[in-house]
N, C-alpha and C positions, 0 to 999 in steps of 0.2 A: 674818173678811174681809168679810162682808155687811155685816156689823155699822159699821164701820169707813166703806164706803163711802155708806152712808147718811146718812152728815155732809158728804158731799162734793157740790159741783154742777159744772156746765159743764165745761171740761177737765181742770181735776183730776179729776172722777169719773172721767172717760174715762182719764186718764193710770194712776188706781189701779186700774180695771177691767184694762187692761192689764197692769199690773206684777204682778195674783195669778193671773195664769193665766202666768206665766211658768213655766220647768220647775222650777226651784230645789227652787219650793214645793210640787209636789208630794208628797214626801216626808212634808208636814205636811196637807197639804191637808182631810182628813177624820180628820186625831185629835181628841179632845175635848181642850180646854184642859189637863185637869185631868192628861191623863196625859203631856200632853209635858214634856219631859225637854232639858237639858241635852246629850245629845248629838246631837239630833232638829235642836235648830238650829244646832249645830257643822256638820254635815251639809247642811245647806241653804246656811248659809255659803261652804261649802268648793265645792259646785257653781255658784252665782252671781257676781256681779260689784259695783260699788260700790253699783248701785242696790238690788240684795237687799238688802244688810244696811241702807240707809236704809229700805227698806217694811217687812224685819222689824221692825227696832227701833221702827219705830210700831205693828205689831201689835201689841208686846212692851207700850210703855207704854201703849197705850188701854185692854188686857187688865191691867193693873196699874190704873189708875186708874178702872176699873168695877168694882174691885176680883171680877174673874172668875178670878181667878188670886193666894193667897193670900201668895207672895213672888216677888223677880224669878228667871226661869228660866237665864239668864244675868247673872250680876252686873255692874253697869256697867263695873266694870277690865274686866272680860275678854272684854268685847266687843272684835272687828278693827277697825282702825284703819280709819278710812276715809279714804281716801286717794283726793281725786279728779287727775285728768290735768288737766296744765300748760291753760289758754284763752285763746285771745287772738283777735283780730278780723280779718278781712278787710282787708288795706289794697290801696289804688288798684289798683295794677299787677294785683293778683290779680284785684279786683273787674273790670276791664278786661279780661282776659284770658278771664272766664268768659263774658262779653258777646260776644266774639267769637268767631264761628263758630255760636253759639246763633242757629239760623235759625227759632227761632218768634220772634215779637213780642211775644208775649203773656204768656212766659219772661222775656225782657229785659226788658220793664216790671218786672216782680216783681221781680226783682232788683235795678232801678234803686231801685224805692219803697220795699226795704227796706234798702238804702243808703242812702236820705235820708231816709225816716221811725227806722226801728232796731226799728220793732212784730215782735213775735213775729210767727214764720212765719205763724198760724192768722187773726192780725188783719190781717195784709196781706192773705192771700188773702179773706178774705173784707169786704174794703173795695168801697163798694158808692158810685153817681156821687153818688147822694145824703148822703155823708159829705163833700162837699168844698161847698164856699164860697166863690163864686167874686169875692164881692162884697168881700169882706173877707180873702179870700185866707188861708181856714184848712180843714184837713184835721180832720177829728172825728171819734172811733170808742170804741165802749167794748171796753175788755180783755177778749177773751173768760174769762182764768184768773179774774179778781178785779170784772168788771162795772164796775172803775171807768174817768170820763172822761178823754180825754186829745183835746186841741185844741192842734196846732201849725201856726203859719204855714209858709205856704211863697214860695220865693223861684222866679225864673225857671227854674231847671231843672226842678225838680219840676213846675212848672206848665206847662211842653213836652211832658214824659211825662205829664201827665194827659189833656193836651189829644189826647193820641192816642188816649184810650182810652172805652169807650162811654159814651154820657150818661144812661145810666139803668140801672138794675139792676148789677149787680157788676163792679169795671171789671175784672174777671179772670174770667172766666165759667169756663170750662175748671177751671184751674187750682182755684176755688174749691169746686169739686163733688169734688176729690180728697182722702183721706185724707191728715193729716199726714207718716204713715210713707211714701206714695207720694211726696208731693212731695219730702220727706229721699234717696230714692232715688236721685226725676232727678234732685237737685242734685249726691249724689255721681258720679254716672256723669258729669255735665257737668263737674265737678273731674276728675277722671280722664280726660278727654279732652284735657284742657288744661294739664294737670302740676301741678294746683293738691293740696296735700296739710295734712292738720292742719285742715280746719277742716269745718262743718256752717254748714246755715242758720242755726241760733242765733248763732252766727260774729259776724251782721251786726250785732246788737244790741250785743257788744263792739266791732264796727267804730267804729258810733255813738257809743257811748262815749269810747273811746280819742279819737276825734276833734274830740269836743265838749268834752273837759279840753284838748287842744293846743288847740284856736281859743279858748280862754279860756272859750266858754260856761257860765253861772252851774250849779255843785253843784246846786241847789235846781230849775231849770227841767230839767236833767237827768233828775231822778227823778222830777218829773208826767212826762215821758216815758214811760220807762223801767219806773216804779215805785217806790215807794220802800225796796222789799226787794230792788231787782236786784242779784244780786254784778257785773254787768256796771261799773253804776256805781259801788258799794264799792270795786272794784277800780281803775277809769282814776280813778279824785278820791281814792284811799286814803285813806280817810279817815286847811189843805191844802184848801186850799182847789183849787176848780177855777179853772185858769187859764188865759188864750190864752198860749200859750207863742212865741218868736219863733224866725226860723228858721235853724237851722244853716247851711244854705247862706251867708246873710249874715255870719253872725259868722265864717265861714271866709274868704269874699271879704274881711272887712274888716282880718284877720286878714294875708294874704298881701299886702294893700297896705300895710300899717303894716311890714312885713318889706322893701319892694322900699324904703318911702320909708327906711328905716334904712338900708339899702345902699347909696342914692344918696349918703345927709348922708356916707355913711365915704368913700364915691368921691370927694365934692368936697372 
């Protein structure tokens, strides 16, 4: 497990620091490789949930391929299926409805800038006044998971929620000094308050997606977004340079006027 995490930087570490001290793995926790056994992680399995059996089976094959462990302790067939829950995005009404009643400000922002940005929770909140551009009207931040850049313009909504928020240091102050798992919390309690069900802040980034294949927005400028490993966008486009990317916003506006001028041409 040390072993393992010592390949890892920035939130992934953090994500795999968390996922071995989960309870699953106690079971294994301080056996020596050599004596675990075949029913050791049938066991660990059978206590966990989809993401065990993703961090075991990386345990499994790093410990195979450092060769620390002389055959596979479960054979590939007979590994559980993984099987993840149906995902899908935030649309308007919901996004709307979380908005209202959320009487801090500084909540609502975050929520708006991950509606129109689609960054991981972790890169929004900690979006700082110094990543925006005001001259040239681009937002710029690097991926906390992967370090890489991502620069998107932004159109006049966006640029009304910025304009409310502080001009130096993080435009989310509060929020950005909270742990991931705290901000996951407020957001479900604020769903719960508002009859919102099915969905996490992750949520947003399929919002983005799903929205940016309907407005037409180009496959390719999607995933500088996004990433270009996001299932968010594998998924809405079903199937490198750094680049200013342009802004959703727009190609949505432009998007719903080429819709009203179609409906005109049928009226007349």
């Amino acid at each position: 497990m040390g072993a393992v995490a010592q390949t890892k930087k920035r939130n992934t570490l953090l994500r795999w620091e968390r996922a071995m001290k989960e309870t699953p793995f106690d079971s294994i926790r301080d056996l020596k490789l050599i004596e675990t056994h075949p029913e050791h992680f049938l066991e660990v399995l059978s206590k966990g949930t989809v993401s065990t059996n993703i961090f075991l089976r990386r345990l499994h094959n790093f410990a195979l391929d450092m060769d620390w462990v002389p055959k596979a302790i479960i054979p590939r067939r007979q590994w559980p299926k993984i099987e993840f829950k149906d995902k899908r995005g935030i649309t308007l009404k919901e996004h709307e409805k979380i908005l209202i009643g959320e009487g801090s400000a500084e909540w609502r922002a975050y929520y708006n800038l991950l509606w129109h940005i689609g960054g991981s929770q972790s890169d929004v909140a900690n979006l700082r006044a110094e990543d925006v551009d005001w001259e040239i009207r681009v937002i710029g931040f690097n991926r906390m998971k992967t370090g890489s850049v991502v620069q998107l313009s932004f159109g006049s909504e966006l640029a009304n929620i910025l304009n409310d928020l502080p001009g130096e240091g993080f435009l989310l102050p509060r929020i950005a000094m909270m742990k991931e798992s705290d901000r996951a919390k407020a957001f479900i309690r604020r769903c719960g308050l508002t009859g919102v069900s099915g969905v996490s802040l992750h949520s947003y980034r399929y919002s983005w997606a799903e929205r940016a294949k309907e407005a037409g927005y180009p496959e390719r400028f999607a995933q500088e977004n996004l990433g270009h490993r996001s299932k968010a966008v594998t998924r809405a486009y079903a199937k490198k340079a750094k680049m200013k990317l342009p802004s959703l916003e727009e190609y949505e506006k432009e998007a719903a006027n080429k819709l009203v001028e179609r409906q005109s041409g049928r009226g007349g």
